[in-house]
N, C-alpha and C positions, 0 to 999 in steps of 0.2 A: 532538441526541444526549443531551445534560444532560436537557433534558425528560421525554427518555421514560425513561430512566434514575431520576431523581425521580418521576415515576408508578409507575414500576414497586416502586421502595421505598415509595410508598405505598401499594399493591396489599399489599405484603409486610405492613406494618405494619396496614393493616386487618385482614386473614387473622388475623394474629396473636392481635389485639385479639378480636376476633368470636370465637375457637377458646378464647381463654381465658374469655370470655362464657361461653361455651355449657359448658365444662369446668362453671365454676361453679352455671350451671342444671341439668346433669345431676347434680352430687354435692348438689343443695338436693332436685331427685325423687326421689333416693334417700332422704335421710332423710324424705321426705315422706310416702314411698310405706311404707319401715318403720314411720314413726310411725303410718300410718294403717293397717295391717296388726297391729300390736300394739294401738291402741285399739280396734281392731273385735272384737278377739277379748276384752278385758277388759270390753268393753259388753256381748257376746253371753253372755260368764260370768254377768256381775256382775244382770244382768236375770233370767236365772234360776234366782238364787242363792237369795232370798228361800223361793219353792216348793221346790228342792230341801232346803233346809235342813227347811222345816218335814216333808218327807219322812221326813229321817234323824230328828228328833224322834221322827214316829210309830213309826219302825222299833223307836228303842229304847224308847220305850215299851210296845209290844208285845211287847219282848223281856224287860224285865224282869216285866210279868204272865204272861209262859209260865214266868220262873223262880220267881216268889212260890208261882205253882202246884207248880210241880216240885218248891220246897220242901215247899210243904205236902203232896204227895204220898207224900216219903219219910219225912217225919215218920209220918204213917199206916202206911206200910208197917213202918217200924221197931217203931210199938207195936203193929200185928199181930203180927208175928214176935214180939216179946215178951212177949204174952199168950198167943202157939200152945202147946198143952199136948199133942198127940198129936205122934210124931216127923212123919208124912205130913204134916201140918198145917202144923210148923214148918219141915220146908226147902219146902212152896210159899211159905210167907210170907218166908219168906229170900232166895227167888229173887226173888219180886213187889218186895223190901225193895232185891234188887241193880238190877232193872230199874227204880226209880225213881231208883236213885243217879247212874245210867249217864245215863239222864233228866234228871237235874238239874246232871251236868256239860257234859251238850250245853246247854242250858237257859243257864246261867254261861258257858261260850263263847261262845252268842249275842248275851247282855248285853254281853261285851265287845269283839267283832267293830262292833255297832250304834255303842254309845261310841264305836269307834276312827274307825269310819266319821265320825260326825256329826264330833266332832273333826276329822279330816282334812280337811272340806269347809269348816268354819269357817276351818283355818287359811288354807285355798286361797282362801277368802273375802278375809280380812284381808291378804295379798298383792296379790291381782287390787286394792284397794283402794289399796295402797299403791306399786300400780305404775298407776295409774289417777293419784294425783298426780304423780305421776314425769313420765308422758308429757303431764300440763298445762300444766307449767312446762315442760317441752320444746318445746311449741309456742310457748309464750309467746318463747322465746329462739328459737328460726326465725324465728318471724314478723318481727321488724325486717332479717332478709335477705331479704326476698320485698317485690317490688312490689307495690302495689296492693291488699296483703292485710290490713287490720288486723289487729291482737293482740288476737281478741274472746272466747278460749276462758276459762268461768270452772271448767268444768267436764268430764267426760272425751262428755259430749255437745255440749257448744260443741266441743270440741277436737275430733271429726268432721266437725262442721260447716266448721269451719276448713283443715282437710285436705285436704277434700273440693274448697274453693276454692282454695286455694293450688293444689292438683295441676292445675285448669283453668290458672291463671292464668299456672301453668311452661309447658304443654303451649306455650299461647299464645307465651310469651315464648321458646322452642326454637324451637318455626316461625317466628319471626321471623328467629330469627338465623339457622338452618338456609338461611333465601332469601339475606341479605344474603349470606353466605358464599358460595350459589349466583352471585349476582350478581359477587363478586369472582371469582372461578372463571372466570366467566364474560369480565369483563373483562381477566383476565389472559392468557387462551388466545385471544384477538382481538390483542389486543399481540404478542403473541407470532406468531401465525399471521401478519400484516401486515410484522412487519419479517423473519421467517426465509421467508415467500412459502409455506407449508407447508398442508395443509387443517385447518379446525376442529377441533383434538383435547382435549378437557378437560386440562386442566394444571394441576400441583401448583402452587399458590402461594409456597409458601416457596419461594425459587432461582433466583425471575424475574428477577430484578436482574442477578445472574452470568452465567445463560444469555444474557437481550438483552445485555448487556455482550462477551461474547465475539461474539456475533454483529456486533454492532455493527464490534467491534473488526477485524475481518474474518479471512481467513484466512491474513496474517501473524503474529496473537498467538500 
């Protein structure tokens, strides 16, 4: 009776052991899986950050030669209007004078839409950058909780790299224990089924001890 009573708490205590394993492996894929779901999206930025930037350069460059124009436009228009000597004369050159003015504040909007824009993308630049060291050092500090993985990332493309193995090397290290656990499952619902005479039924592990216990004990306790 001792025996199987001591198997049986050691059923209990594997279960345990192995549950608390796997707890462990599961919240290390989680940050694995985040980390490597945030650097992938800071790589796919940061890669093509360079082109778009030089983008918004040509944007506002282009914007500020449509307004040097539009300056120079209204200047013209103002010193027609201000040489017009017939009344007909001068309000067409006054209207031409308003339609370059109208012109050169779309013109000045544009220049500063362009700015805001490039701006915008640099700062998003210098973030994705600074959240690009963030998530190196992050891996750096995982990797001494992970098996078999060195700490090789120097940069936010080793830190893929790295990710990329670790994620294998959990998958591995889950199915491991996911059997073991099978196998104690396994060995506990045999126990069980052998001394209560009962057919094969998968059995929670935690309780074995109690349950053969009472059974044991028979049906005076």
């Amino acid at each position: 009776m001792e025996s199987l009573l001591s198997f049986a708490e050691e059923l209990e205590r594997r279960d345990a052991d192995i549950a608390e394993a796997l707890a462990r492996v599961e919240a290390l894929q989680a940050e694995v899986d985040e980390l490597r779901t945030h650097a992938t999206a800071a790589a796919a930025f940061l890669v093509t950050l360079p082109e778009a930037l030089a983008e918004r350069a040509s944007d506002e460059r282009v914007a500020v030669e449509a307004r040097d124009h539009a300056e120079r436009a209204a200047r013209e228009a103002e010193q027609l209007a201000a040489r017009a000597e017939k009344e007909q004369q001068r309000l067409e050159a006054e209207r031409a004078w308003q339609r370059a003015r109208d012109d050169l504040h779309a013109a000045e909007f544009w220049v500063d839409q362009a700015r805001a824009a490039h701006a915008e993308l640099e700062r998003q630049g210098a973030e994705r950058r600074a959240e690009a060291e963030v998530l190196v050092r992050h891996a750096l500090e995982l990797a001494p909780r992970l098996r078999d993985v060195p700490a090789t990332p120097a940069d936010l493309h080793g830190t893929l790299e790295w990710a990329s193995r670790a994620r294998g090397s959990l998958l591995l290290e889950h199915s491991g224990l996911a059997r073991e656990r099978e196998e104690v499952v396994r060995e506990a619902t045999e126990l069980l089924a052998s001394v209560l005479g009962e057919p094969l039924t998968a059995t929670a592990v935690a309780g074995v001890r109690e349950r053969l216990a009472r059974a044991l004990a028979g049906p005076s306790s």
